[in-house]
BALOTOR-576429 format. One record per residue: residue number from 1; z, x, y of N, C-alpha, C, CB in turn. Coordinates in nm, 3 decimals, always signed. Glycine has a CB too. Example, Ala and Ser with C-alpha at 12.3 -4.5 7.8 and 13.67 -1.06 7.14 Angstrom:
(r 1, (+0.780, +1.319, -0.569), (+0.780, +1.230, -0.450), (+0.780, +1.320, -0.330), (+0.905, +1.131, -0.447))
(r 2, (+0.708, +1.285, -0.225), (+0.714, +1.367, -0.106), (+0.787, +1.290, +0.003), (+0.572, +1.408, -0.060))
//
This chain:
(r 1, (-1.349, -1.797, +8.719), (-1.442, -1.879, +8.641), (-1.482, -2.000, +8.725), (-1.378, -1.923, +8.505))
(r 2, (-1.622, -2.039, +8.707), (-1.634, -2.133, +8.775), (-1.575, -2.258, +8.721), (-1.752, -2.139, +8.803))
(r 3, (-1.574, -2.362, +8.820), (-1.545, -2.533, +8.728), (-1.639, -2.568, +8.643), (-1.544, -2.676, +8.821))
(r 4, (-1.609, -2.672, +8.537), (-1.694, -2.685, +8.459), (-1.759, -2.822, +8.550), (-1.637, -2.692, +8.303))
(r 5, (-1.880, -2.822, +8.517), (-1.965, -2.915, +8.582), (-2.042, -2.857, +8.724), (-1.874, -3.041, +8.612))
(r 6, (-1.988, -2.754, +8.758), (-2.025, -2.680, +8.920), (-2.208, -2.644, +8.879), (-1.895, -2.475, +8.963))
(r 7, (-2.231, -2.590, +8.761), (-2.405, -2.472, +8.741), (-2.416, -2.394, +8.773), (-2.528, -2.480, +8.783))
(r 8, (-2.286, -2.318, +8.850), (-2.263, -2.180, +8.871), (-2.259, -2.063, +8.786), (-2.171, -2.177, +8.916))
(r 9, (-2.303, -1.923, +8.840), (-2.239, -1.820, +8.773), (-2.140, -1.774, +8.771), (-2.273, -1.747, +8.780))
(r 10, (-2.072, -1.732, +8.681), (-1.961, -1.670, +8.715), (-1.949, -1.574, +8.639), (-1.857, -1.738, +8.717))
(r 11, (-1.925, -1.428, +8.731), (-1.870, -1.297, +8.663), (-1.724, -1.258, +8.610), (-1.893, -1.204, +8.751))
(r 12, (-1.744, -1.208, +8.461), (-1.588, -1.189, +8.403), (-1.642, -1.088, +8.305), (-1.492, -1.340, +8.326))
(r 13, (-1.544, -0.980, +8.334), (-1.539, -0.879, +8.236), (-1.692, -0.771, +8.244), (-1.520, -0.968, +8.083))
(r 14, (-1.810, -0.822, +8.359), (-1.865, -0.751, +8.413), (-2.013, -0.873, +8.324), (-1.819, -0.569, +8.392))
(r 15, (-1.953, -0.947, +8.271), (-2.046, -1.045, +8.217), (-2.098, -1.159, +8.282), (-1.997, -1.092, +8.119))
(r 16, (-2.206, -1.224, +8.308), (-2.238, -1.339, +8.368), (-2.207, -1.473, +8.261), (-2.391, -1.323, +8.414))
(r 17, (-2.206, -1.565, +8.313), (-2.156, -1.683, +8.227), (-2.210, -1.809, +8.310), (-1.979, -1.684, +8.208))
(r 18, (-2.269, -1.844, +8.301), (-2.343, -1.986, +8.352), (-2.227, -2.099, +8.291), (-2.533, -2.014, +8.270))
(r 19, (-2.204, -2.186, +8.361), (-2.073, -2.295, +8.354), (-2.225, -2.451, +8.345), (-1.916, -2.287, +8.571))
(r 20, (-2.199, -2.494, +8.292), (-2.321, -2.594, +8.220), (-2.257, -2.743, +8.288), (-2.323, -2.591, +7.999))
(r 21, (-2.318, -2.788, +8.393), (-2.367, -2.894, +8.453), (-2.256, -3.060, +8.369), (-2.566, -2.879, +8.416))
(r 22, (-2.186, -3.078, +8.336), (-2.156, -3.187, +8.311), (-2.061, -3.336, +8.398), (-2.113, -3.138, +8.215))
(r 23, (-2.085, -3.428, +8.316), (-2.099, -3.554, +8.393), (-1.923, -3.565, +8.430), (-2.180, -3.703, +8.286))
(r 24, (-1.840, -3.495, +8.416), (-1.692, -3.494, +8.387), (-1.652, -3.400, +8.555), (-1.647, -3.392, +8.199))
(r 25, (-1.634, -3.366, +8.596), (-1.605, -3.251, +8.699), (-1.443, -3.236, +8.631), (-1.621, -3.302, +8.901))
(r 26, (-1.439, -3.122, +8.527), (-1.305, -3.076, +8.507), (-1.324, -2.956, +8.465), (-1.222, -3.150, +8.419))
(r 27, (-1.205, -2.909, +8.470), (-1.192, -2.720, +8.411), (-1.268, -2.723, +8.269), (-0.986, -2.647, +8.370))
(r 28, (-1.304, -2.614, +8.223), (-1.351, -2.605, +8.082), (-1.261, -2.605, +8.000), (-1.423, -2.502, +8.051))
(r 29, (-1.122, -2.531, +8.015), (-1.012, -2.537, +7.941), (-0.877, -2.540, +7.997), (-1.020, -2.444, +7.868))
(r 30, (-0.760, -2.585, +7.979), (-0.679, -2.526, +8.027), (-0.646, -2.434, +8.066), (-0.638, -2.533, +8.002))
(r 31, (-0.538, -2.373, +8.176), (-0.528, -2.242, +8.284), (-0.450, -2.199, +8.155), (-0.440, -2.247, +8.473))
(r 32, (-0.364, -2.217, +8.054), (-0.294, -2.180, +7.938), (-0.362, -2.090, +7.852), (-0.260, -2.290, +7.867))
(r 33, (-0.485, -2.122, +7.799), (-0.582, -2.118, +7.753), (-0.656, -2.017, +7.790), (-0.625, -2.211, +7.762))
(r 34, (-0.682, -2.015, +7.944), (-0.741, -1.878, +7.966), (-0.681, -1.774, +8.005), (-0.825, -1.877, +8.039))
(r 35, (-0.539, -1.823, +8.037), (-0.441, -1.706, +8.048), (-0.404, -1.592, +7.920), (-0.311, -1.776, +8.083))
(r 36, (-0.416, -1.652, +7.803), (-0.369, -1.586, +7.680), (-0.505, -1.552, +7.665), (-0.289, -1.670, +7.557))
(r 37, (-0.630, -1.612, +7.662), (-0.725, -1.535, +7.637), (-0.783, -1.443, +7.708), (-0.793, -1.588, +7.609))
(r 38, (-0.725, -1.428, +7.838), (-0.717, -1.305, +7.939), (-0.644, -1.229, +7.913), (-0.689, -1.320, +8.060))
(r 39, (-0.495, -1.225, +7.879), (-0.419, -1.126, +7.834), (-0.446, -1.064, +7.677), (-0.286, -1.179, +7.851))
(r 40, (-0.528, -1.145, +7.592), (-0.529, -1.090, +7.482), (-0.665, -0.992, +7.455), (-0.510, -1.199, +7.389))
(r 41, (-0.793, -1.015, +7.538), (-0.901, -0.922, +7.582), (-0.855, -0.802, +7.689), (-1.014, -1.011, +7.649))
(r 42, (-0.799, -0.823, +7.731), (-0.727, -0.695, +7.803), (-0.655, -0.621, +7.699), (-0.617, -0.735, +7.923))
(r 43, (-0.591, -0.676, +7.647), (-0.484, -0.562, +7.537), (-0.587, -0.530, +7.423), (-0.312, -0.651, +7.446))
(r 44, (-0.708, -0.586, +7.400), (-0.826, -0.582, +7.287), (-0.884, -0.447, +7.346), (-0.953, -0.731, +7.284))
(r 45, (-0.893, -0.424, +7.478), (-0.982, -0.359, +7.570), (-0.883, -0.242, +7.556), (-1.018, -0.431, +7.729))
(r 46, (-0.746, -0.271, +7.605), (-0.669, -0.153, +7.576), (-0.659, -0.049, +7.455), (-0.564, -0.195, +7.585))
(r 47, (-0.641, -0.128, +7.357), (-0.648, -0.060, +7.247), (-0.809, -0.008, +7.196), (-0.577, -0.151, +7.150))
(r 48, (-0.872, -0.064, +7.233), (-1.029, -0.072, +7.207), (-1.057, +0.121, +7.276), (-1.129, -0.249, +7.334))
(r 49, (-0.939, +0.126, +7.378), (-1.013, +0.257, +7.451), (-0.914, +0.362, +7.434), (-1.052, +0.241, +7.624))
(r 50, (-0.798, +0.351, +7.352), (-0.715, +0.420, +7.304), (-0.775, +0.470, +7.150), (-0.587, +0.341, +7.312))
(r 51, (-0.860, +0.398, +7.101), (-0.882, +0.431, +6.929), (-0.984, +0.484, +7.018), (-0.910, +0.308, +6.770))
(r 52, (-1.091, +0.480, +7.109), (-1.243, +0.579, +7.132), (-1.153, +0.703, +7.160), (-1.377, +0.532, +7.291))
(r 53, (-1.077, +0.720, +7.259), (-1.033, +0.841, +7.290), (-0.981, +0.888, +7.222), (-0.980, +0.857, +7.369))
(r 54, (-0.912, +0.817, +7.113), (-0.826, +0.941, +6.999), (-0.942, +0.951, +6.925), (-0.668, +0.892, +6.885))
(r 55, (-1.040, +0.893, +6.864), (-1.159, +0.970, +6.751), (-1.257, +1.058, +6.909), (-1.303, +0.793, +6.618))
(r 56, (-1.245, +1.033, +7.007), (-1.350, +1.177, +7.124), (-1.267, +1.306, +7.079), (-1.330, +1.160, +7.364))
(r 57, (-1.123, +1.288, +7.108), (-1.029, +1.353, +7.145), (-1.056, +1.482, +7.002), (-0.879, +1.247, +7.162))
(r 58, (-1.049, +1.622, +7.037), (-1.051, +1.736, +6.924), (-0.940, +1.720, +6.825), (-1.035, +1.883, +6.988))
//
């Protein structure tokens, strides 16, 4: 992710995300913060492709 304040893009999850220009140069959130919300979209994603394949599945 980019820093917050950078106006960069940044790719996550195959998504673009523009990081918005502010007068502060600090992270957007804590590394805490995006750690659990990284591990908890991954296990969302996990299960997300375990329920498609069991309703594909005969």
């Amino acid at each position: 992710m980019g820093r917050w304040g950078d106006g960069q893009t940044s790719t996550r999850y195959g998504i673009k995300t523009l990081t918005v220009p502010h007068k502060y140069d600090q992270p957007y959130r804590p590394c805490w913060v995006d750690n659990a919300i990284d591990l908890w979209s991954r296990y969302a994603i996990d299960l997300w492709s375990r329920y498609a394949n069991a309703l594909n599945s005969p």
